[in-house]
VEXVEX-518840 format. One record per residue (C-alpha): residue in three letters; x, y, z. Coordinates in pm, 1 decimal, always signed. Layout:
N
<node rest="ALA" xx="X" yy="Y" zz="Z"/>
...
***
This chain:
130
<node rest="UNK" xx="+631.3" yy="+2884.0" zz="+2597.2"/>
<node rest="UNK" xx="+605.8" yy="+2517.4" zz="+2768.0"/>
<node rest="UNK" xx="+239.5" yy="+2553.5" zz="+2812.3"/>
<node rest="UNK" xx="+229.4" yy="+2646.7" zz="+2406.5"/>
<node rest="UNK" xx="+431.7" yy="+2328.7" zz="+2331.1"/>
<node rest="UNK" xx="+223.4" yy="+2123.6" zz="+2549.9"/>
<node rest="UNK" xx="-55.5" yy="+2239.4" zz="+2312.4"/>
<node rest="UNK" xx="+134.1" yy="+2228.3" zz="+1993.0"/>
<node rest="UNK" xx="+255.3" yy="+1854.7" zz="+2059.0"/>
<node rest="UNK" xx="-89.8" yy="+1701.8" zz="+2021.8"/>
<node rest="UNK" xx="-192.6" yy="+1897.0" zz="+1720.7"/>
<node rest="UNK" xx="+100.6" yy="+1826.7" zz="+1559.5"/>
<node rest="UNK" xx="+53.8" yy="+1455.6" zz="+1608.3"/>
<node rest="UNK" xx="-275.9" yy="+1459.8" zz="+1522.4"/>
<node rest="UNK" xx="-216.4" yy="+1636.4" zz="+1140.6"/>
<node rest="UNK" xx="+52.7" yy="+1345.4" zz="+1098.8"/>
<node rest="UNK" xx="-182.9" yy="+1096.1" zz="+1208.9"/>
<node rest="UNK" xx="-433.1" yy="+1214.4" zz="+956.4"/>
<node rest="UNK" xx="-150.7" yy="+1262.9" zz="+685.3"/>
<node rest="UNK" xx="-61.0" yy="+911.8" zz="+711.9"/>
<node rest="UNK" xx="-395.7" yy="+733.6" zz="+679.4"/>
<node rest="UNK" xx="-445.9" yy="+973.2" zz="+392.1"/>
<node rest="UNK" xx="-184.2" yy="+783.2" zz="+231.9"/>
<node rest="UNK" xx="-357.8" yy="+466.3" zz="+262.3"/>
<node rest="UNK" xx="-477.8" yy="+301.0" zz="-82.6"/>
<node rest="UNK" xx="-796.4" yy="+204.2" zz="-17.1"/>
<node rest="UNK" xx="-847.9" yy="+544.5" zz="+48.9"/>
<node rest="UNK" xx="-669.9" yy="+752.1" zz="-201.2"/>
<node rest="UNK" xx="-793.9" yy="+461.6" zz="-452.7"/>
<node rest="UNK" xx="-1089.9" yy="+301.0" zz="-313.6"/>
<node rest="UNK" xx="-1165.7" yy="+243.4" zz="-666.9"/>
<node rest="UNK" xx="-933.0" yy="-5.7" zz="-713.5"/>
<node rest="UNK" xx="-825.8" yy="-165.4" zz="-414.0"/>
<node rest="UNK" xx="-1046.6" yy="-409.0" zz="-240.6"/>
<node rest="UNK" xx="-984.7" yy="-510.0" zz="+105.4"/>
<node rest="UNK" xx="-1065.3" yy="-868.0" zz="+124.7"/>
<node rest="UNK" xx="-925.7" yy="-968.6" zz="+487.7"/>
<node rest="UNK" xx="-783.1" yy="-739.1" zz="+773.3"/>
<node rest="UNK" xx="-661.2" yy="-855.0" zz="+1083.8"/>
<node rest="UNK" xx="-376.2" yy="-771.5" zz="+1343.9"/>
<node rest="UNK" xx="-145.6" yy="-982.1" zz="+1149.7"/>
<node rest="UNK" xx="-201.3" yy="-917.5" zz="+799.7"/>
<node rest="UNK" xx="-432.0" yy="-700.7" zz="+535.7"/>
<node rest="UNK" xx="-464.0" yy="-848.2" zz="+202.8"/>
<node rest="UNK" xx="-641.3" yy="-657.2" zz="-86.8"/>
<node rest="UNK" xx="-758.4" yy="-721.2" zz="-395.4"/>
<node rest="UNK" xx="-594.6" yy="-456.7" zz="-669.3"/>
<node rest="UNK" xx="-760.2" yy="-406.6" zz="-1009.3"/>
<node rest="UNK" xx="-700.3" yy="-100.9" zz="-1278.8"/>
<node rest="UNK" xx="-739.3" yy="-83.6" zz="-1675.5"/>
<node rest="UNK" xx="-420.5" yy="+62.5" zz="-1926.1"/>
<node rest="UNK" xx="-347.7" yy="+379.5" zz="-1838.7"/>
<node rest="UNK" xx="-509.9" yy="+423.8" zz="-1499.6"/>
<node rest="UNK" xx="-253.8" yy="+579.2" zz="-1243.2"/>
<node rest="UNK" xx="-294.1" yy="+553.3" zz="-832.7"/>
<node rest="UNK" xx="-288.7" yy="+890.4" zz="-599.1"/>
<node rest="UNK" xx="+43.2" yy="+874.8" zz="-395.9"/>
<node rest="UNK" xx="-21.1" yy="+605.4" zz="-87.4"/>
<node rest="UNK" xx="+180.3" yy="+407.9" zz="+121.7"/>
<node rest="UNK" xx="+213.4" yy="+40.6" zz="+177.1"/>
<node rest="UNK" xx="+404.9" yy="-138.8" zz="+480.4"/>
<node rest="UNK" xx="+605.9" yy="-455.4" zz="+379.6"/>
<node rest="UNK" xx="+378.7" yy="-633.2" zz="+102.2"/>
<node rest="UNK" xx="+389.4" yy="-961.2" zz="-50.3"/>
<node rest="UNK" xx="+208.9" yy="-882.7" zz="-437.0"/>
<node rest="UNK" xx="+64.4" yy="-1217.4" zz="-618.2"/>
<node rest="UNK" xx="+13.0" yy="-1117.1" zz="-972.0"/>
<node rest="UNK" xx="-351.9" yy="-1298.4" zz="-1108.6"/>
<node rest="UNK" xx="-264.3" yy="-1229.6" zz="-1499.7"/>
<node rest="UNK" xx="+11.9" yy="-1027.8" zz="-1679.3"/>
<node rest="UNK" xx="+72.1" yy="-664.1" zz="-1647.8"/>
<node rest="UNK" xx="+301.2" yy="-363.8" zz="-1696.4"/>
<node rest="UNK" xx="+353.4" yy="-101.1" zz="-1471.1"/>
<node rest="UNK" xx="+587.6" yy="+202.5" zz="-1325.6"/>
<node rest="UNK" xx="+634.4" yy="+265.1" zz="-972.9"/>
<node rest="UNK" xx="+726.0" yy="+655.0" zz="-930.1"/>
<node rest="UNK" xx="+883.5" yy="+757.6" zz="-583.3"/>
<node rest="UNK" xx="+852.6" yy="+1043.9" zz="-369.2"/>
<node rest="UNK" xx="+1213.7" yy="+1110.2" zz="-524.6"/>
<node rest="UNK" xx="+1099.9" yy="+1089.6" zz="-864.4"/>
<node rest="UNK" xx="+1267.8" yy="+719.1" zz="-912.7"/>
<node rest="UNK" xx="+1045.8" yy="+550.1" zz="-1192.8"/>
<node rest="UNK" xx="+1089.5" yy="+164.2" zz="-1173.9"/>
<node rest="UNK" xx="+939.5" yy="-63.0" zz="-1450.0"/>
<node rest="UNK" xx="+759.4" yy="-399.7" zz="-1342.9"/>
<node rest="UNK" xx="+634.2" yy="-641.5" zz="-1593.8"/>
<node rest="UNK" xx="+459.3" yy="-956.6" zz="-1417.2"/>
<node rest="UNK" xx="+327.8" yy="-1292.6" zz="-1529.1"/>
<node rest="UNK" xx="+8.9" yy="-1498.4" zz="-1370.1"/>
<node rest="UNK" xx="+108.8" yy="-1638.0" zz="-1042.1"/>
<node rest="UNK" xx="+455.4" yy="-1432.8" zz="-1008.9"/>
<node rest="UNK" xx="+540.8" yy="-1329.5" zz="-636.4"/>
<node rest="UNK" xx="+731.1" yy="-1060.7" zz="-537.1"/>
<node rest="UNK" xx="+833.1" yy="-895.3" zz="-208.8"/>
<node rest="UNK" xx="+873.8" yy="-526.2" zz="-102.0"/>
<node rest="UNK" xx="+944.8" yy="-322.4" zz="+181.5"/>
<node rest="UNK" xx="+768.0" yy="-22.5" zz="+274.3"/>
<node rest="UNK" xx="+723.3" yy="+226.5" zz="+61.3"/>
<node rest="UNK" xx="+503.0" yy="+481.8" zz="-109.2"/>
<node rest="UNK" xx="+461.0" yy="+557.6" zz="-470.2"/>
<node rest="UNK" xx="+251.5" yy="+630.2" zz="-729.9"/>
<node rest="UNK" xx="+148.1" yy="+351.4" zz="-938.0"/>
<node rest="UNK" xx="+83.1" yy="+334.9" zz="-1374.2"/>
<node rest="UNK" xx="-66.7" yy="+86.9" zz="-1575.3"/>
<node rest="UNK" xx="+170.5" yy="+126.4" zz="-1891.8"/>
<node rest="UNK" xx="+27.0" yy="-155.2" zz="-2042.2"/>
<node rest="UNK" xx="-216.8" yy="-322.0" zz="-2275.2"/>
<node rest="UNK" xx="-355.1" yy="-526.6" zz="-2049.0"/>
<node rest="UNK" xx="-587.7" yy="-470.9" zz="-1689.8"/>
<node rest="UNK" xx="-385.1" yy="-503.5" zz="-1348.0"/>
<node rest="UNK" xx="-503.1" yy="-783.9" zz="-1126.4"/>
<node rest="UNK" xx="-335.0" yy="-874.7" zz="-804.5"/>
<node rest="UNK" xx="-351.6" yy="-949.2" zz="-463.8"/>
<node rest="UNK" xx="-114.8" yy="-731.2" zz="-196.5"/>
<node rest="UNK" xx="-73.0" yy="-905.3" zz="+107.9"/>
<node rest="UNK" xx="+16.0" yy="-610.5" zz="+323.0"/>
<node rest="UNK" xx="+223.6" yy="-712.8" zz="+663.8"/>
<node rest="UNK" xx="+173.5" yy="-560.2" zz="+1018.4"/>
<node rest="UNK" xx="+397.1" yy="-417.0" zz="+1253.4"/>
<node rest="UNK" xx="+494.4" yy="-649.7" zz="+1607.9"/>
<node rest="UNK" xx="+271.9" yy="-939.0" zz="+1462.8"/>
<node rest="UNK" xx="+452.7" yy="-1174.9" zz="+1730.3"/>
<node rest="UNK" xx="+253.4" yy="-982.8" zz="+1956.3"/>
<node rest="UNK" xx="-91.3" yy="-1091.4" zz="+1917.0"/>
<node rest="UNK" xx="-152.6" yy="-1477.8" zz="+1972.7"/>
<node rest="UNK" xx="-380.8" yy="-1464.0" zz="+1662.8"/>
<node rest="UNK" xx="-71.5" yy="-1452.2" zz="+1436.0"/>
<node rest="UNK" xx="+80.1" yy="-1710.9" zz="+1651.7"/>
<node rest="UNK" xx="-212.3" yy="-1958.6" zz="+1674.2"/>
<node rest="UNK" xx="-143.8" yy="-2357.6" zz="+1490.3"/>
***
C-alpha cells in the first residue's frame, strides 16, 4: 500500500499541475489575450473581446487591470457569484486571485491591459534592480 502511494503521489501532482495551467487565459482564450511581457516579476497582457464574447473559466494571480476605453462586463465565479464592472479609459483597478468566467455585456469592444503579479518576487534581483 506505501509502494502504491509512492506511485499515486506523483500522478496525482502531475493531473493538478496540468489542471492548473489549463486554467491559464492565454490558453483557454488565446484569442483574446495577448501576452506582451513575461518575466519572474510580472506578466502583463493585452485583453481584447467584442459585445457578447464570453472567456472559458481561467485563473489569474493578483492583477492590476488598466482599462484602454469603456466597457461592461460580468465576472461569474466558480460559486456562481455574478459581479457587474463598468470601466472608463484609463480606470485602474486591483484584484486578488481569482478565477472566473468573463462577459462582454456591453455595446462596446473590451480593451485592457492585466498586469498579472508573481509569487516571492523579492526573490529574484530582477524585480529588485534600480
Amino acid at each position: 500500500m506505501n509502494q502504491s502511494l509512492h506511485c499515486a503521489l506523483p500522478l496525482a501532482l502531475a493531473v493538478l499541475a496540468m489542471s492548473a495551467r489549463a486554467q491559464d487565459p492565454t490558453q483557454t482564450d488565446g484569442d483574446k489575450y495577448k501576452p506582451l511581457l513575461d518575466n519572474p516579476c510580472v506578466r502583463v497582457l493585452q485583453y481584447r473581446d467584442t459585445p457578447g464574447d464570453k472567456t472559458q473559466q481561467h485563473r489569474h494571480p493578483a492583477f492590476v487591470l488598466v482599462a484602454l476605453n469603456a466597457f461592461k462586463r460580468h465576472i461569474r465565479l466558480p460559486d456562481g457569484k455574478v459581479m457587474a464592472r463598468e470601466f472608463k479609459p484609463g480606470d485602474v483597478m486591483w484584484s486578488p486571485a481569482q478565477t472566473h468566467i468573463g462577459e462582454n455585456v456591453g455595446d462596446t469592444p473590451t480593451q485592457a491591459l492585466l498586469i498579472e503579479m508573481k509569487p516571492a518576487t523579492s526573490a529574484h534581483a530582477e524585480c529588485n534592480a534600480q
